[in-house]
Predicted model as a PDB file, atoms N, CA, C, CB and O in Angstrom, pLDDT in the B-factor column:
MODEL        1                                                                  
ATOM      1  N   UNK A   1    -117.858 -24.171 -53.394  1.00 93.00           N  
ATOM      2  CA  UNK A   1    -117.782 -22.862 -52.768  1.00 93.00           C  
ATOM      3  C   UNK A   1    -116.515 -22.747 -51.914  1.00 93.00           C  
ATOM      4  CB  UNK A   1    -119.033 -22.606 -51.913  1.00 93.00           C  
ATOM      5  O   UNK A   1    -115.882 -21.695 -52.005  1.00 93.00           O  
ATOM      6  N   UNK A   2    -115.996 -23.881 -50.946  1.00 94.00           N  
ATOM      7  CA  UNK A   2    -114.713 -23.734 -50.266  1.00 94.00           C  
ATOM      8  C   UNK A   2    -113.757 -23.376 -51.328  1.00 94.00           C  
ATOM      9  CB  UNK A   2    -114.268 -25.017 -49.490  1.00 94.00           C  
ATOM     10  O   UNK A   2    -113.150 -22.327 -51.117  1.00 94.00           O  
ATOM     11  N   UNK A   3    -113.458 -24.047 -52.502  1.00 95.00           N  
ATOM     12  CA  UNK A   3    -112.289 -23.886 -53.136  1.00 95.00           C  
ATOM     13  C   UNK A   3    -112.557 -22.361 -53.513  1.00 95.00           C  
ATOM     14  CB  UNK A   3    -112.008 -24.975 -54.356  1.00 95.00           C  
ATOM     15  O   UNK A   3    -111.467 -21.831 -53.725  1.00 95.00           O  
ATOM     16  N   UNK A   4    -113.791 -21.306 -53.702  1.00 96.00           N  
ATOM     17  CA  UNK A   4    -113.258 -20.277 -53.973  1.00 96.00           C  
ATOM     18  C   UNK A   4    -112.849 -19.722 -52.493  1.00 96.00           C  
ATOM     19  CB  UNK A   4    -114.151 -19.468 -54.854  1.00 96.00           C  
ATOM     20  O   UNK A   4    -111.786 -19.103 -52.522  1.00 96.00           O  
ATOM     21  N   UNK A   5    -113.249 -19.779 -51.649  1.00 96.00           N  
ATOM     22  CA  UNK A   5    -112.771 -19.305 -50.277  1.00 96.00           C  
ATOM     23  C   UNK A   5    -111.507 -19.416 -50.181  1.00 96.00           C  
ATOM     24  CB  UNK A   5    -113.298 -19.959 -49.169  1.00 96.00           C  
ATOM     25  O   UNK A   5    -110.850 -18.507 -49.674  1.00 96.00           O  
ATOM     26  N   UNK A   6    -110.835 -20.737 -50.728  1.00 96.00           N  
ATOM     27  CA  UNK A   6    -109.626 -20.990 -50.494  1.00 96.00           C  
ATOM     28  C   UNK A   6    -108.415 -20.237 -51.741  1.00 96.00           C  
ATOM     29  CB  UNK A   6    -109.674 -22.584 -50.395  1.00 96.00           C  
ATOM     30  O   UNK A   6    -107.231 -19.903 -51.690  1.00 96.00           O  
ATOM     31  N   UNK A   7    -109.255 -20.225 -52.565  1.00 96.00           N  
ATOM     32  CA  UNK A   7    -108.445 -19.339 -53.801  1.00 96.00           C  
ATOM     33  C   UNK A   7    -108.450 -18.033 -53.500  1.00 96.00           C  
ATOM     34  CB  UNK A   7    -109.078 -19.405 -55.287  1.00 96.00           C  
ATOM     35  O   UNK A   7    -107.573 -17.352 -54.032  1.00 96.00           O  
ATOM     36  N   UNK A   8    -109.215 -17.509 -52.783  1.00 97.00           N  
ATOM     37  CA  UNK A   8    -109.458 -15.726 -51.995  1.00 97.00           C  
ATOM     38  C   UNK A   8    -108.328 -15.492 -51.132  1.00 97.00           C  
ATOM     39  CB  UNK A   8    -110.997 -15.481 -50.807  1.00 97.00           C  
ATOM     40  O   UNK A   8    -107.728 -14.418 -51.098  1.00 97.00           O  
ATOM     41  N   UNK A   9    -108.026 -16.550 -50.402  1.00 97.00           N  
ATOM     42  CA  UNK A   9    -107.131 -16.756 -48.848  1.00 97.00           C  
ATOM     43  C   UNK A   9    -105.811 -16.498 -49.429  1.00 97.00           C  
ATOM     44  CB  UNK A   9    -107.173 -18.511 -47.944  1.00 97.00           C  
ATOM     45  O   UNK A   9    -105.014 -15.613 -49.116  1.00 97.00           O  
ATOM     46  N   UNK A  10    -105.664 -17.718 -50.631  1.00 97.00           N  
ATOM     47  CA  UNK A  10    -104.493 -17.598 -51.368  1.00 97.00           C  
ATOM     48  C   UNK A  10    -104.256 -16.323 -51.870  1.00 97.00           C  
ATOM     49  CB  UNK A  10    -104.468 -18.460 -52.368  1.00 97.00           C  
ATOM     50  O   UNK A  10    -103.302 -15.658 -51.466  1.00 97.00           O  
ATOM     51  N   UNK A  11    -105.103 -15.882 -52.790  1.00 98.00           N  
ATOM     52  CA  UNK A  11    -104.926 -14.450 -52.922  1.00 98.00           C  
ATOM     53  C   UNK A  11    -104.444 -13.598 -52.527  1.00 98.00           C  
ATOM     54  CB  UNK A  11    -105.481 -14.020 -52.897  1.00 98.00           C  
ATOM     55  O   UNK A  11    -103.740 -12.799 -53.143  1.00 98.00           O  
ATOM     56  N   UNK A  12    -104.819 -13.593 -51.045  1.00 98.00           N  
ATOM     57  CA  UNK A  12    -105.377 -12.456 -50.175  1.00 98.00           C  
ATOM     58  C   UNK A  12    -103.574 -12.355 -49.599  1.00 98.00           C  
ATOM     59  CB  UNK A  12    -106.999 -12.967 -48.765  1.00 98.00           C  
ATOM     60  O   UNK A  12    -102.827 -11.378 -49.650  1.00 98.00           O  
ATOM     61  N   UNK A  13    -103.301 -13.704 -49.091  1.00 98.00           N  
ATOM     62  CA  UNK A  13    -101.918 -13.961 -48.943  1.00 98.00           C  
ATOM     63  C   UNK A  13    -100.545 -13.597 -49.322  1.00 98.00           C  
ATOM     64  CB  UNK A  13    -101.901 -14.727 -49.154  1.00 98.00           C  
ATOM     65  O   UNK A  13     -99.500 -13.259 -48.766  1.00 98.00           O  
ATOM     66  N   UNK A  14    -101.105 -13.861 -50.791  1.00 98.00           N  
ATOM     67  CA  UNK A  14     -99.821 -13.307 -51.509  1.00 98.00           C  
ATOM     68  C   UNK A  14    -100.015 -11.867 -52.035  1.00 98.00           C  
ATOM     69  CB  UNK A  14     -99.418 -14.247 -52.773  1.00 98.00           C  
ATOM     70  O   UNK A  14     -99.022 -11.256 -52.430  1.00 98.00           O  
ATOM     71  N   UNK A  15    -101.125 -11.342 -52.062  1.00 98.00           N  
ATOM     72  CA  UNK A  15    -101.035  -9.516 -51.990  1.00 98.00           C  
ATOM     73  C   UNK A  15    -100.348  -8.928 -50.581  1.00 98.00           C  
ATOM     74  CB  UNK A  15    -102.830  -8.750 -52.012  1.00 98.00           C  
ATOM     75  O   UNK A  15     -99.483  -8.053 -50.571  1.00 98.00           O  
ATOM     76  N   UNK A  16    -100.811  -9.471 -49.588  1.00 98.00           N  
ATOM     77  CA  UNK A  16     -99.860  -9.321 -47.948  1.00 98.00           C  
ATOM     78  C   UNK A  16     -98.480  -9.425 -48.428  1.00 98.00           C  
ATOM     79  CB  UNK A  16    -100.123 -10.764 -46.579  1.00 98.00           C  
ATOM     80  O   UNK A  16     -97.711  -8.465 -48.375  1.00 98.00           O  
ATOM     81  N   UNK A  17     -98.118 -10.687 -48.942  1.00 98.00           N  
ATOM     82  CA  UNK A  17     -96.541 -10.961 -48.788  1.00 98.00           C  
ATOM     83  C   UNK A  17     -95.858 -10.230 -49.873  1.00 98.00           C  
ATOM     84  CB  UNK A  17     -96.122 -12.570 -48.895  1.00 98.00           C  
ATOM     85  O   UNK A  17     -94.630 -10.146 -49.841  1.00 98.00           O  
ATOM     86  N   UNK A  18     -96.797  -9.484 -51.204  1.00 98.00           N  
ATOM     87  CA  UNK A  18     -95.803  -8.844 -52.174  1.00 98.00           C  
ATOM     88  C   UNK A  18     -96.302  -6.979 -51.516  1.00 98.00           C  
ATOM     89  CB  UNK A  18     -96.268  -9.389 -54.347  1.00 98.00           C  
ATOM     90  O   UNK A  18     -95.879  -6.030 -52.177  1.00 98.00           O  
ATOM     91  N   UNK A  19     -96.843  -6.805 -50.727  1.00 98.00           N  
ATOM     92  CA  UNK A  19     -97.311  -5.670 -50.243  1.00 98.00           C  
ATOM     93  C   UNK A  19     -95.745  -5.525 -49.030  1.00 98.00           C  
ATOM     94  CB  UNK A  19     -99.186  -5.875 -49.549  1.00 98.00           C  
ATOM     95  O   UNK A  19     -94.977  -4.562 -49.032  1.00 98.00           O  
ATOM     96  N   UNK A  20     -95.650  -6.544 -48.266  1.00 98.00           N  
ATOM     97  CA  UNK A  20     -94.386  -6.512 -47.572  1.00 98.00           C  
ATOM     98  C   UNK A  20     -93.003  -6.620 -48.004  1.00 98.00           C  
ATOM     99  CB  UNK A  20     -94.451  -7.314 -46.837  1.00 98.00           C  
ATOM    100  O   UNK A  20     -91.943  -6.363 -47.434  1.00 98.00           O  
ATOM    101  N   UNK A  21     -93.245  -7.002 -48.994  1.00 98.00           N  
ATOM    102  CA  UNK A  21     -91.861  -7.536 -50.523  1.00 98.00           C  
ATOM    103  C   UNK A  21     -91.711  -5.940 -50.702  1.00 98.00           C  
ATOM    104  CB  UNK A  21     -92.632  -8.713 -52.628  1.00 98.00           C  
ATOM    105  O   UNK A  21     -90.634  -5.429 -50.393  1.00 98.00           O  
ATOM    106  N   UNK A  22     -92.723  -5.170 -51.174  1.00 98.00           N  
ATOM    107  CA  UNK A  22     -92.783  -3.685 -51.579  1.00 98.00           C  
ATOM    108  C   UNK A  22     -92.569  -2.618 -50.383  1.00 98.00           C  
ATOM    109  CB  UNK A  22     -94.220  -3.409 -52.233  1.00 98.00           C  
ATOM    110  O   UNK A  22     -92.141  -1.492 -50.636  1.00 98.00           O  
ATOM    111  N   UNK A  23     -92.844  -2.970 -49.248  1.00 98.00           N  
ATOM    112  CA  UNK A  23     -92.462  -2.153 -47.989  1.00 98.00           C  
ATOM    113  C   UNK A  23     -90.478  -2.457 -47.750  1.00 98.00           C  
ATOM    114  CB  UNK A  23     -93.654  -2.927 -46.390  1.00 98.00           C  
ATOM    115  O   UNK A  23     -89.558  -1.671 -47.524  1.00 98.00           O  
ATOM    116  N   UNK A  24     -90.518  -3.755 -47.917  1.00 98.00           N  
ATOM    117  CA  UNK A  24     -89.088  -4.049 -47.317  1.00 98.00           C  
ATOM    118  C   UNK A  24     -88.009  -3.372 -48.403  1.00 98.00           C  
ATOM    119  CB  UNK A  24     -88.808  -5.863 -47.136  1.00 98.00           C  
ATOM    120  O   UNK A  24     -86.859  -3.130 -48.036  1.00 98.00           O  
ATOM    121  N   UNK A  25     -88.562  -3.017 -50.081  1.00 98.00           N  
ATOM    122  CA  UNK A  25     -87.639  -2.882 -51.176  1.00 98.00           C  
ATOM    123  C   UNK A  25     -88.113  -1.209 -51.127  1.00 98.00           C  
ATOM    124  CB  UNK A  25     -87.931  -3.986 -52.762  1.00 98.00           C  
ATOM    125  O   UNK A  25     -87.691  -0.547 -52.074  1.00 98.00           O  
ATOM    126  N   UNK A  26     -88.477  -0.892 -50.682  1.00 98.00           N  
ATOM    127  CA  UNK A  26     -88.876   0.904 -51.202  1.00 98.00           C  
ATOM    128  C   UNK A  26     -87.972   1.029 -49.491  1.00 98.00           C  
ATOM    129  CB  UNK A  26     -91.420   1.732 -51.448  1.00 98.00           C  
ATOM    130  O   UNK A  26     -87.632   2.211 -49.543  1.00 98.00           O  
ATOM    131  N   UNK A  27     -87.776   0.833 -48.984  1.00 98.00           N  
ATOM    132  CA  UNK A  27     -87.032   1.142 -47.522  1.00 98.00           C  
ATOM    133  C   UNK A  27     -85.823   0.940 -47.746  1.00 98.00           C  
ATOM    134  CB  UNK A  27     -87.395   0.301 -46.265  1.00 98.00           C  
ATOM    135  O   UNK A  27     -85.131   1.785 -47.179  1.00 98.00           O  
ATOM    136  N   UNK A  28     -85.076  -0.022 -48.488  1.00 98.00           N  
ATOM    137  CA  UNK A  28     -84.079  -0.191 -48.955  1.00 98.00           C  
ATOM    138  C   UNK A  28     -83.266   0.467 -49.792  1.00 98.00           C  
ATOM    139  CB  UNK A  28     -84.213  -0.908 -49.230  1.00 98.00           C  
ATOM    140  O   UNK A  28     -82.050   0.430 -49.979  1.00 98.00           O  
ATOM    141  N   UNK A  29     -84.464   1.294 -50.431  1.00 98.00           N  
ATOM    142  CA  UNK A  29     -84.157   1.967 -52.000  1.00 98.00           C  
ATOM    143  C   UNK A  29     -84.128   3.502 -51.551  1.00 98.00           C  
ATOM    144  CB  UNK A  29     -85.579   1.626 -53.397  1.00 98.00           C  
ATOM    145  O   UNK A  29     -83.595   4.412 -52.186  1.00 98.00           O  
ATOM    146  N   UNK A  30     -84.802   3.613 -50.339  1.00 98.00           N  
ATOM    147  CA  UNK A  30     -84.412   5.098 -49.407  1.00 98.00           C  
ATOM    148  C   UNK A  30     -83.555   5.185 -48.789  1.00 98.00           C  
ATOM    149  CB  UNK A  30     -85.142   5.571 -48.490  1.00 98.00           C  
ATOM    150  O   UNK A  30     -83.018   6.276 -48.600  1.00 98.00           O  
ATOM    151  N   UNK A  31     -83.137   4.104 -48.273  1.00 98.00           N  
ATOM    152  CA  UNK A  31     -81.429   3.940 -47.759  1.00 98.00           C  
ATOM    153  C   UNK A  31     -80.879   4.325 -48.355  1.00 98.00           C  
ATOM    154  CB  UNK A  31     -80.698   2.881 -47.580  1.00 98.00           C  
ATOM    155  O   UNK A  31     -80.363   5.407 -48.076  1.00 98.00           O  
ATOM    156  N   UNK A  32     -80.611   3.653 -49.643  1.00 98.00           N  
ATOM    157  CA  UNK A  32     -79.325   3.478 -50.914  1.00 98.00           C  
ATOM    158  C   UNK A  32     -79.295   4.997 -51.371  1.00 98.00           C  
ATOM    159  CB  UNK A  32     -79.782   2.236 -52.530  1.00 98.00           C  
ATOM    160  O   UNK A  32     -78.269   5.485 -51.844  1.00 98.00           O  
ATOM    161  N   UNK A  33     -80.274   5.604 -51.235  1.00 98.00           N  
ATOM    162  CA  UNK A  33     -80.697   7.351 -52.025  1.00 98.00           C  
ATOM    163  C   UNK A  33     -79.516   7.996 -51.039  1.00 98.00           C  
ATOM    164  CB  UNK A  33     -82.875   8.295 -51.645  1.00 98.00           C  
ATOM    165  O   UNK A  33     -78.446   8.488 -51.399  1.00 98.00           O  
ATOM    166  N   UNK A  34     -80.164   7.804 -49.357  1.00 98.00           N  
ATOM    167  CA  UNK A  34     -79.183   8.441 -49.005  1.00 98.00           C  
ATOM    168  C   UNK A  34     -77.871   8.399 -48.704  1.00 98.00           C  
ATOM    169  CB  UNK A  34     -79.456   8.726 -48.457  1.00 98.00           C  
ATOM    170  O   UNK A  34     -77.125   9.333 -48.408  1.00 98.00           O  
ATOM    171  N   UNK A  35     -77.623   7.147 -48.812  1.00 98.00           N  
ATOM    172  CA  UNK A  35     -76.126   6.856 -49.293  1.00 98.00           C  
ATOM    173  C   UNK A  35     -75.361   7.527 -50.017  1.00 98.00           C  
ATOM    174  CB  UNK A  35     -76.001   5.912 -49.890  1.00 98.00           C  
ATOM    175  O   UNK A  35     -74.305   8.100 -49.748  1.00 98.00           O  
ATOM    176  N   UNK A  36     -76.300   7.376 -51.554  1.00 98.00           N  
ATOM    177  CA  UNK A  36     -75.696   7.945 -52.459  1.00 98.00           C  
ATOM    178  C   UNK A  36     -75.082   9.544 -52.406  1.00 98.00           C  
ATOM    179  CB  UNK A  36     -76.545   7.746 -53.362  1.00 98.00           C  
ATOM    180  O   UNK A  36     -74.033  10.111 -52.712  1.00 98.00           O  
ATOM    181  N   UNK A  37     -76.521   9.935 -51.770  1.00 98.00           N  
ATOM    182  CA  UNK A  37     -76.385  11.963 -51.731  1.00 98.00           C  
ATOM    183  C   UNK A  37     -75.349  11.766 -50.960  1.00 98.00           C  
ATOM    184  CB  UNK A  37     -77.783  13.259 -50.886  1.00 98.00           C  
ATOM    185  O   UNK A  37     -74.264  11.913 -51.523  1.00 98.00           O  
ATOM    186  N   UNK A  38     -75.325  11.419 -49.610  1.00 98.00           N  
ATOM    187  CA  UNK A  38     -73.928  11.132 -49.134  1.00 98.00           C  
ATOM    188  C   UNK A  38     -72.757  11.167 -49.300  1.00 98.00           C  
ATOM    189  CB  UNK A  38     -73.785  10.491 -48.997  1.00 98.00           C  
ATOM    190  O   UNK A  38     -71.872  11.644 -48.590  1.00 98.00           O  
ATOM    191  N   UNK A  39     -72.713  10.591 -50.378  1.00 98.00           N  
ATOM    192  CA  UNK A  39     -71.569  10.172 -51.051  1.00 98.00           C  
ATOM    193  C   UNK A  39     -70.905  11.082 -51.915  1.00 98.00           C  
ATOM    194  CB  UNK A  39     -71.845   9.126 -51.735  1.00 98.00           C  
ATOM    195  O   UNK A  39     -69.695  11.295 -52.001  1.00 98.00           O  
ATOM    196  N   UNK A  40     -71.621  11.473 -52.395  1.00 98.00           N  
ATOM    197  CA  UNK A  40     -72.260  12.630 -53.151  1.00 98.00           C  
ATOM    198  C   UNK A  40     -71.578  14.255 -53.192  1.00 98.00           C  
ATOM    199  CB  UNK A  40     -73.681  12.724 -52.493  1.00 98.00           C  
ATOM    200  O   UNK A  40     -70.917  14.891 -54.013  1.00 98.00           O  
ATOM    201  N   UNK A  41     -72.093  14.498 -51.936  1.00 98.00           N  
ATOM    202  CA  UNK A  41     -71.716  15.859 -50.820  1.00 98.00           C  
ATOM    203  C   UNK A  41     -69.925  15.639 -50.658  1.00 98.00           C  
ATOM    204  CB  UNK A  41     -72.743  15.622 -48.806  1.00 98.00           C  
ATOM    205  O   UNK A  41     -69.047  16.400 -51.065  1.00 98.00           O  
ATOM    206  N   UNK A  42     -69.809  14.625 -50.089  1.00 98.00           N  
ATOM    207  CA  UNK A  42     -68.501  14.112 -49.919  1.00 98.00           C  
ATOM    208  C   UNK A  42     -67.435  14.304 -50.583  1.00 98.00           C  
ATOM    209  CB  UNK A  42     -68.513  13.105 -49.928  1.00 98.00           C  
ATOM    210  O   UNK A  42     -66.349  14.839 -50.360  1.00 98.00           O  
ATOM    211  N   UNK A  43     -68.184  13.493 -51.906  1.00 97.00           N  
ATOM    212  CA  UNK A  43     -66.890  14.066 -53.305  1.00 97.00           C  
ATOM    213  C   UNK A  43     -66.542  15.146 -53.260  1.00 97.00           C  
ATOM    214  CB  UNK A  43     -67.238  14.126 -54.823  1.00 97.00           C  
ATOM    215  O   UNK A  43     -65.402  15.573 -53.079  1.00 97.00           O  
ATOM    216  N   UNK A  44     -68.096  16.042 -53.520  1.00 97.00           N  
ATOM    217  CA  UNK A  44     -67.631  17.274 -53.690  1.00 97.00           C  
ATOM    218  C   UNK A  44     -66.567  18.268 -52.771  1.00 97.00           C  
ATOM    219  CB  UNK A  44     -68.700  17.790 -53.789  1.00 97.00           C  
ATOM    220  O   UNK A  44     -65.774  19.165 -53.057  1.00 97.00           O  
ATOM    221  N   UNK A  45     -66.999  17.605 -51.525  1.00 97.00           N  
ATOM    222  CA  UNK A  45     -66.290  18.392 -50.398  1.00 97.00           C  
ATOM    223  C   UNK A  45     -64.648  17.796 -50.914  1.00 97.00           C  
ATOM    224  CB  UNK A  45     -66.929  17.869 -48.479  1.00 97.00           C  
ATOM    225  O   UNK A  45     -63.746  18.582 -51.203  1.00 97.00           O  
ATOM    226  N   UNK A  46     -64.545  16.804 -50.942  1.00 96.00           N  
ATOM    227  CA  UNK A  46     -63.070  16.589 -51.506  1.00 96.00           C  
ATOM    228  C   UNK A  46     -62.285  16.982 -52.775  1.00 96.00           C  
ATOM    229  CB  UNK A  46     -62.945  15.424 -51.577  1.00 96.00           C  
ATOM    230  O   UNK A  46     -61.081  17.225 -52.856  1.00 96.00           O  
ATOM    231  N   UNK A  47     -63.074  16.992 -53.597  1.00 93.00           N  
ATOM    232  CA  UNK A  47     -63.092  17.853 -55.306  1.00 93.00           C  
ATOM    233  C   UNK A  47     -62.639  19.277 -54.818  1.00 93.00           C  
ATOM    234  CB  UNK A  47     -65.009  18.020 -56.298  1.00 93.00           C  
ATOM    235  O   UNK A  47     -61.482  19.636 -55.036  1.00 93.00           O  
ATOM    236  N   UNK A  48     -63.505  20.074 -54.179  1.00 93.00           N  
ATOM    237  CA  UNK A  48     -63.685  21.257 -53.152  1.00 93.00           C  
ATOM    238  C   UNK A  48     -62.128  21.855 -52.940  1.00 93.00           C  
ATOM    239  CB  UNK A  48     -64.416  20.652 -51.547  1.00 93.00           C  
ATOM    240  O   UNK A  48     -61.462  22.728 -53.496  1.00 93.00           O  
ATOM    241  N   UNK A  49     -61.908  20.911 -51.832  1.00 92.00           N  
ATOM    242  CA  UNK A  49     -60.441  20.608 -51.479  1.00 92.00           C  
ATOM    243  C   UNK A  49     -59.627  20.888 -52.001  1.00 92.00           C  
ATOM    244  CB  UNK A  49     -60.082  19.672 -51.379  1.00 92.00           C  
ATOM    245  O   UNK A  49     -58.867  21.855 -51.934  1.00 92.00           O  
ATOM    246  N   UNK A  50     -59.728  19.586 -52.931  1.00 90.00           N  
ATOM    247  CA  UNK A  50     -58.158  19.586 -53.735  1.00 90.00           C  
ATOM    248  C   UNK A  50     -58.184  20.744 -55.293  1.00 90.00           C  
ATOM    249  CB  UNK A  50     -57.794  17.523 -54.409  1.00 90.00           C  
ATOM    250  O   UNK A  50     -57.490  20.569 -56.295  1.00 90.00           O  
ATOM    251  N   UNK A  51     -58.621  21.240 -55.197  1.00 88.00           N  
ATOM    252  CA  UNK A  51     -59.310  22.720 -56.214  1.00 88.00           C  
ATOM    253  C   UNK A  51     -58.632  23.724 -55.431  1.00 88.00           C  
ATOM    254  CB  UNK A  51     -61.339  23.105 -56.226  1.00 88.00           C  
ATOM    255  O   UNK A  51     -57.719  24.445 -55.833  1.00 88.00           O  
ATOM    256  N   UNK A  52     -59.184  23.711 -54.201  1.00 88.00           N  
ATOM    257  CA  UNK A  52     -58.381  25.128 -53.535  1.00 88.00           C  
ATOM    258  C   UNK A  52     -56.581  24.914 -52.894  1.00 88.00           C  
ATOM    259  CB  UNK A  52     -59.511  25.650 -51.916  1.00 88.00           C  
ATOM    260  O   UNK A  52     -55.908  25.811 -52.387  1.00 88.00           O  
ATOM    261  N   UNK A  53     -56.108  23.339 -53.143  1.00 87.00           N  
ATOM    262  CA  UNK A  53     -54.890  23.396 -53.114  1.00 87.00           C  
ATOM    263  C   UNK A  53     -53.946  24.561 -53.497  1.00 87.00           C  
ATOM    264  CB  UNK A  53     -54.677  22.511 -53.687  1.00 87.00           C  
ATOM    265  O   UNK A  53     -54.376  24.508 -54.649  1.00 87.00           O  
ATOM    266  N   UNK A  54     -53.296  25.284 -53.541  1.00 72.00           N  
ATOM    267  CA  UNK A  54     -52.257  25.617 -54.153  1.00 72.00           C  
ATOM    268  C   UNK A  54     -51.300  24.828 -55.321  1.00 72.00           C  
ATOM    269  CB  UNK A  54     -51.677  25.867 -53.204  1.00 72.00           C  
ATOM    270  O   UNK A  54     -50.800  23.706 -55.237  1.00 72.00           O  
ATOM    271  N   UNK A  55     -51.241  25.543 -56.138  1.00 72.00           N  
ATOM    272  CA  UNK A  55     -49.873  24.193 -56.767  1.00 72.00           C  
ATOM    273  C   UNK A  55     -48.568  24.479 -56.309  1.00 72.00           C  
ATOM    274  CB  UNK A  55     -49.545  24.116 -58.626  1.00 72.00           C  
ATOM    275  O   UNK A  55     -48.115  25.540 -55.880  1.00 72.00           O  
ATOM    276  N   UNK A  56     -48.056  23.435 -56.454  1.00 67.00           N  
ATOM    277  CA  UNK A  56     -46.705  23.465 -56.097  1.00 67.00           C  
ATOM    278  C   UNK A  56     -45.174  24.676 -56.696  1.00 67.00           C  
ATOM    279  CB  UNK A  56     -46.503  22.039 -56.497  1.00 67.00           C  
ATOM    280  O   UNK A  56     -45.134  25.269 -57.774  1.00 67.00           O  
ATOM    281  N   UNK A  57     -44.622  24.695 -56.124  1.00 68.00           N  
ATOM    282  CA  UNK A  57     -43.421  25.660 -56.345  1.00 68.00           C  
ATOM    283  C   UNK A  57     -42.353  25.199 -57.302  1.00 68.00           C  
ATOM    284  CB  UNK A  57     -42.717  25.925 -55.029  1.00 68.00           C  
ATOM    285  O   UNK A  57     -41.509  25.937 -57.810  1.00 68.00           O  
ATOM    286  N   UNK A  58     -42.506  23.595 -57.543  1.00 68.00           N  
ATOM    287  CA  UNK A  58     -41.468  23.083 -58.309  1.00 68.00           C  
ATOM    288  C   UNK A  58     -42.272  23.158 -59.742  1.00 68.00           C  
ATOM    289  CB  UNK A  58     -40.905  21.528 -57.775  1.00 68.00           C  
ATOM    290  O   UNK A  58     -43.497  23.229 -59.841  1.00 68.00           O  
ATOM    291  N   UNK A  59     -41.005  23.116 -61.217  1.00 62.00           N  
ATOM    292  CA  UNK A  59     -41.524  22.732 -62.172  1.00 62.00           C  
ATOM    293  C   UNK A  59     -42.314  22.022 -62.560  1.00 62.00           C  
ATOM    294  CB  UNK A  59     -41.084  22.576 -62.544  1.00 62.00           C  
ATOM    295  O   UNK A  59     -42.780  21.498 -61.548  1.00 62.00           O  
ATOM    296  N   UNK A  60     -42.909  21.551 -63.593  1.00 70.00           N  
ATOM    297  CA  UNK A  60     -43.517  20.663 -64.581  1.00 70.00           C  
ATOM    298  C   UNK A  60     -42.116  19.318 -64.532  1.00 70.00           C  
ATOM    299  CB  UNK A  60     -43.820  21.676 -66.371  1.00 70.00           C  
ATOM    300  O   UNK A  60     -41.145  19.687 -63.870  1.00 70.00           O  
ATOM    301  N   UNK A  61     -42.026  18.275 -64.991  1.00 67.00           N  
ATOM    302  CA  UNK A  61     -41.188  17.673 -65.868  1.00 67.00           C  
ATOM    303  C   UNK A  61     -40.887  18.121 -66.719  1.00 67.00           C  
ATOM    304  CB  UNK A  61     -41.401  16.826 -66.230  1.00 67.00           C  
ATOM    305  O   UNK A  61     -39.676  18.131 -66.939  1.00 67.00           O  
ATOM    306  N   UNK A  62     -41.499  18.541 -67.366  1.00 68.00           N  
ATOM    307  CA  UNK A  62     -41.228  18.844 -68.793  1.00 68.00           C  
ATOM    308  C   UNK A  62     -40.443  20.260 -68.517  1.00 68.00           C  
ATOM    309  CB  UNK A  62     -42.725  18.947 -69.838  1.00 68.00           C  
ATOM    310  O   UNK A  62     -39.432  20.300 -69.217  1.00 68.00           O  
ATOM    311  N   UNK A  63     -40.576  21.210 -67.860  1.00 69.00           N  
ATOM    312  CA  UNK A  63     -40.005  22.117 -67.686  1.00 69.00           C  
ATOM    313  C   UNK A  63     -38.534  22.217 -66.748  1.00 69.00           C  
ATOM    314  CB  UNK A  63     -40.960  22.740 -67.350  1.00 69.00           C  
ATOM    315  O   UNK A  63     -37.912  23.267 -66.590  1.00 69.00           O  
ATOM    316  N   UNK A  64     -38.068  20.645 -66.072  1.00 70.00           N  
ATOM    317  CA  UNK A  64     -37.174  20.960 -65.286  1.00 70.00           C  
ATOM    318  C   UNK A  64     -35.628  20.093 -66.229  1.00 70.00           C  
ATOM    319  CB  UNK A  64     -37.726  20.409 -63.593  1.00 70.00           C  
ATOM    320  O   UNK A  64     -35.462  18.982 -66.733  1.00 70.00           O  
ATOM    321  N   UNK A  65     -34.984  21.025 -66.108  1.00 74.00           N  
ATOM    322  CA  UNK A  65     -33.384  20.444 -66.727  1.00 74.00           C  
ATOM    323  C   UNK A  65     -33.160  19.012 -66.280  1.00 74.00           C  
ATOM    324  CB  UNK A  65     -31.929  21.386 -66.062  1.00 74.00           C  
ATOM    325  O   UNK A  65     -33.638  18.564 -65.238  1.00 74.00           O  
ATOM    326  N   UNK A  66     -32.290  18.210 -67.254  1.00 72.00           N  
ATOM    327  CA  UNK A  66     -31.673  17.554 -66.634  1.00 72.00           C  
ATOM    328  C   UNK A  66     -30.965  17.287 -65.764  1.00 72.00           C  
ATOM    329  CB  UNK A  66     -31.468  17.383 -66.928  1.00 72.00           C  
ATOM    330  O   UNK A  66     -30.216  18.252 -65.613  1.00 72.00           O  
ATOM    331  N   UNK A  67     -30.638  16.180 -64.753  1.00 74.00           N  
ATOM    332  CA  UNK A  67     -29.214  16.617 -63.568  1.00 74.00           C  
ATOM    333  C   UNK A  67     -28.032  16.112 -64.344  1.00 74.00           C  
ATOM    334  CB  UNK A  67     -29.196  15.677 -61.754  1.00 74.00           C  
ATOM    335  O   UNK A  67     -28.020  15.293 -65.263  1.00 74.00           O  
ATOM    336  N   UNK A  68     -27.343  16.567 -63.957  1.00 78.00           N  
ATOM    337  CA  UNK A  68     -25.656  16.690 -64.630  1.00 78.00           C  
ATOM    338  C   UNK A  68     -25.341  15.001 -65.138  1.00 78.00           C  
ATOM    339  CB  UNK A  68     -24.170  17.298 -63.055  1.00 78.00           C  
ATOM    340  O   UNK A  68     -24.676  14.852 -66.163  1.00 78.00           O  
ATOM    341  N   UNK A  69     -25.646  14.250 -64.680  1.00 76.00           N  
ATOM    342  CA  UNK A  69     -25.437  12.609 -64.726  1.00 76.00           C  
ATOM    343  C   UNK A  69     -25.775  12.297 -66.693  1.00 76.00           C  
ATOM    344  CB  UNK A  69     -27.008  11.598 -63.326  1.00 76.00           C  
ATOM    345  O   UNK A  69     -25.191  11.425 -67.336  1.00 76.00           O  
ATOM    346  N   UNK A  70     -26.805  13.238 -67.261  1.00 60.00           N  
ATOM    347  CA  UNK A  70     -27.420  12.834 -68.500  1.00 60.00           C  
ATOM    348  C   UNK A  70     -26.273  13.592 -69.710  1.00 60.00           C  
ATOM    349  CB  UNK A  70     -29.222  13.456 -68.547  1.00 60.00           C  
ATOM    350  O   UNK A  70     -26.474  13.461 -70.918  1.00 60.00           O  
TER     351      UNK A  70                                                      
ENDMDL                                                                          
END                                                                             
């Protein structure tokens, strides 16, 4: 009868320690989420940005002459 008591304990033990395994990795994995959106928002705000640049006043390459040297 002890050894099932003791096989229960064991049990009982390692459902605690993968129950805390599962608290410590789902907390982790809500971090990383908001990281990501974070990250996320960010781009866009920089994408955003460089979209509403203006372009520049000078040619293309392809569109500007050679200088006298060629």
């Amino acid at each position: 009868m002890q050894h099932i008591i003791d096989d229960i304990e064991q049990l009982q033990m390692k459902v605690a320690f993968q129950e805390d395994t599962i608290e410590s990795l789902n907390k982790a994995l809500i971090k990383q989420q908001k990281q990501l959106e974070d990250l996320q928002f960010s781009f866009k705000q920089v994408l955003n940005k460089l979209q509403a640049i203006e372009p520049s006043n000078m040619a293309d390459e392809h569109e500007e002459t050679p200088p006298p040297h060629y």
